[in-house]
N, C-alpha and C positions, 0 to 999 in steps of 0.2 A: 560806405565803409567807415567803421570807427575809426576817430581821430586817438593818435597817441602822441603827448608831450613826455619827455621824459625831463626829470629834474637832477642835478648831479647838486649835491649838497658839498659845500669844501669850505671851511671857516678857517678864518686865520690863525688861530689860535689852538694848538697841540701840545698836551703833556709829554704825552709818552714820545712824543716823535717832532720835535721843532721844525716848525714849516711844513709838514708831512707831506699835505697835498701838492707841492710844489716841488719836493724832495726829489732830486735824481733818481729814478729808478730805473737801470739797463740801460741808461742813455737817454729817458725821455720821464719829465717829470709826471711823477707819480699819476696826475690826473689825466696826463695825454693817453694814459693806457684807455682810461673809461670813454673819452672823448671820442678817442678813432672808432672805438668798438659801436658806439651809439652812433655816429656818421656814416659807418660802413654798412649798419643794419639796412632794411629795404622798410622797415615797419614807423618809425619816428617821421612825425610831423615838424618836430621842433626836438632842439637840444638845447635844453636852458641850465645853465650855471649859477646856483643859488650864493654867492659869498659875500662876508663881510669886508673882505682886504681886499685893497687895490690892486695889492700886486698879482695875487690871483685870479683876479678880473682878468684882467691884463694877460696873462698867459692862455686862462680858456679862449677868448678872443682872437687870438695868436692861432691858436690850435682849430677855430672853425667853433666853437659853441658860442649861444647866445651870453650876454649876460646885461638882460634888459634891466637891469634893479641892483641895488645892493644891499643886502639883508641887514636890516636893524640890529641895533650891538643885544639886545636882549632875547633874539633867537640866534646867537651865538655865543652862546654859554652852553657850559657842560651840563647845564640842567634843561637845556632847549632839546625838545624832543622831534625825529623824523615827521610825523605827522602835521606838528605844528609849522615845521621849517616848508615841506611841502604846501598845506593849505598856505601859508601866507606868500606862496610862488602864482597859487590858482588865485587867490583873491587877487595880486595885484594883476593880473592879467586881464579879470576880470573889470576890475577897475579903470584901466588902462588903457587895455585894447578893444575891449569889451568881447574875450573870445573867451572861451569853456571848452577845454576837449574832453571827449567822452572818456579818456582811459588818462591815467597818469603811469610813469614807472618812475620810479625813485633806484637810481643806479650810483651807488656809494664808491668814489675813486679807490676807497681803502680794498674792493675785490677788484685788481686791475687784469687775472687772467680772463675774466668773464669775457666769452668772446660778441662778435656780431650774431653771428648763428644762432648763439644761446638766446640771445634777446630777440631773435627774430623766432624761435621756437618757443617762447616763452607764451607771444602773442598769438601764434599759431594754435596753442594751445587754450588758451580762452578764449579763442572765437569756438573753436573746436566744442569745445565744453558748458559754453553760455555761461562762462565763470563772473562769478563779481569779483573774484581776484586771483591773481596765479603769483605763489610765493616760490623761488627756489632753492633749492634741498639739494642735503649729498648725506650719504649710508654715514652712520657712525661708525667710529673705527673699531669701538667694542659694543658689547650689549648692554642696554640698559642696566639690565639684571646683574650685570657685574659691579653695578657704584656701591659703594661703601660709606658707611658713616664711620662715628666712632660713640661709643655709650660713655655714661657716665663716668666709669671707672678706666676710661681709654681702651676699654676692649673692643674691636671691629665687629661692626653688625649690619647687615643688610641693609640697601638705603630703603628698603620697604620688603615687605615680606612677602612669599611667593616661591616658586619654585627656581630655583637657580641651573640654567643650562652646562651640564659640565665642558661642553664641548662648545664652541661659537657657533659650528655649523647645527646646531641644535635651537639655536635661536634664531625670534621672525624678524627679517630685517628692520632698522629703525633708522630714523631718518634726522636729519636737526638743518634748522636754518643757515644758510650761509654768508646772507648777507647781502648778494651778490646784484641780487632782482625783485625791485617787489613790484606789480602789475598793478593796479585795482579802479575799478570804477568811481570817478569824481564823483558822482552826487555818494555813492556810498562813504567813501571817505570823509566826505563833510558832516554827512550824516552821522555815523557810528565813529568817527575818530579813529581804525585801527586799520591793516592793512593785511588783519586776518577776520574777515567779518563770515560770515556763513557764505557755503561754495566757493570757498579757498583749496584749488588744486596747487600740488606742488612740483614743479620742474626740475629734475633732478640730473645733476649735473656730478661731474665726476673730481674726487678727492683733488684730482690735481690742475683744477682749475675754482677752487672753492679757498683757497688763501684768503682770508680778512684780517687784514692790516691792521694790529694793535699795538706791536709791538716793534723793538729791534730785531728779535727773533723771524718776526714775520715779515719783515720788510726784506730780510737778507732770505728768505729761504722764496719770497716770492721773486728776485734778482734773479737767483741760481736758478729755476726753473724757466724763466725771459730768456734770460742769456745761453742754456740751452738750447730754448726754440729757437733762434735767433741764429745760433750757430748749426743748427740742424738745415735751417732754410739754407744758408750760405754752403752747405757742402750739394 
């Protein structure tokens, strides 16, 4: 059976949301959503915590995740990219421990509904499929065909041309990334640097568990949907 690490990426350092990763969210800080989710799976070998700050060490540890290392100040910059923060998680490991697993998933604390299931369906799904990587997806809310630009003179024009569906049920569903799960085989990652490389299937997960944390906005509409579940289990 393939081996899977999953990597939770959380840096101290937040614009839009000060302390994010650590941020009370429904009663448990922001990363404990991702944490449980990835410990309750049946599919994870390891749960490792990629961060710069102490103090977020500190809490994934608290919460049951690894957090063998602490990430160099220059992949925790706003210019430091997932791939790069992941590979330098497989290199130290590799350096370290001297262990490689065959899959990695990169699970961002910023989609905290993402459940255990999803991530144990996710894997399900690339054994399933002999995938080099399994990305997931939720339907867009409108159709492509509906984005707009604006022309030179401010007049609205199509964001490309084509036949425009007057009705939504008239258009073929489309999909956009969520954020939530990315799946992908380590030597391809090394290799090709992306975590869309060719025989990328996509896991499609539903509007109201696809929340990714960018904002105040989103942090508050990911609570009220917590805090519903939460009081749905209690009745």
């Amino acid at each position: 059976m393939s081996t899977v690490v999953a990597i939770l990426p959380a840096r101290g350092g937040s614009k839009g949301i000060p302390r994010k990763n650590i941020k009370m969210l429904a009663g448990k800080p922001l990363i404990a959503w991702t944490i449980g989710a990835a410990l309750r799976s049946r599919c994870l070998d390891r749960v490792i915590t990629s961060t710069d700050d102490d103090e977020i060490a500190q809490v994934a540890r608290q919460l049951g995740a690894e957090v063998p290392f602490l990430r160099p100040a220059d992949l925790a910059s706003d210019t430091a990219t997932s791939v790069e923060v992941v590979l330098h998680a497989l290199d130290w490991l590799q350096q370290n421990e001297y262990a490689q697993p065959d899959f990695v998933m990169l699970l961002q604390p910023t989609s905290p509904l993402r459940t255990a299931e999803d991530i144990e369906a996710a894997v399900v799904l690339q054994r399933e499929k002999q995938a080099e990587a399994v990305v997931s997806v939720c339907e867009t809310a409108h159709p492509p065909q509906w984005l707009k630009r604006f022309g030179p003179n401010g007049e609205l024009l199509p964001w490309e041309s084509g036949v425009e569906p007057s009705r939504r049920q008239e258009a073929a569903p489309a999909y956009q990334q969520n954020g939530a799960i990315y799946l992908v085989k380590t030597v391809t990652l090394s290799r090709e640097r992306t975590f869309l490389p060719e025989r990328t299937f996509g896991y499609v997960m539903p509007p109201e568990r696809s929340v990714d944390i960018d904002s105040p906005w989103d942090f508050y509409s990911a609570e009220l949907i917590l805090k519903d579940k939460c009081a749905s289990k209690a009745d």
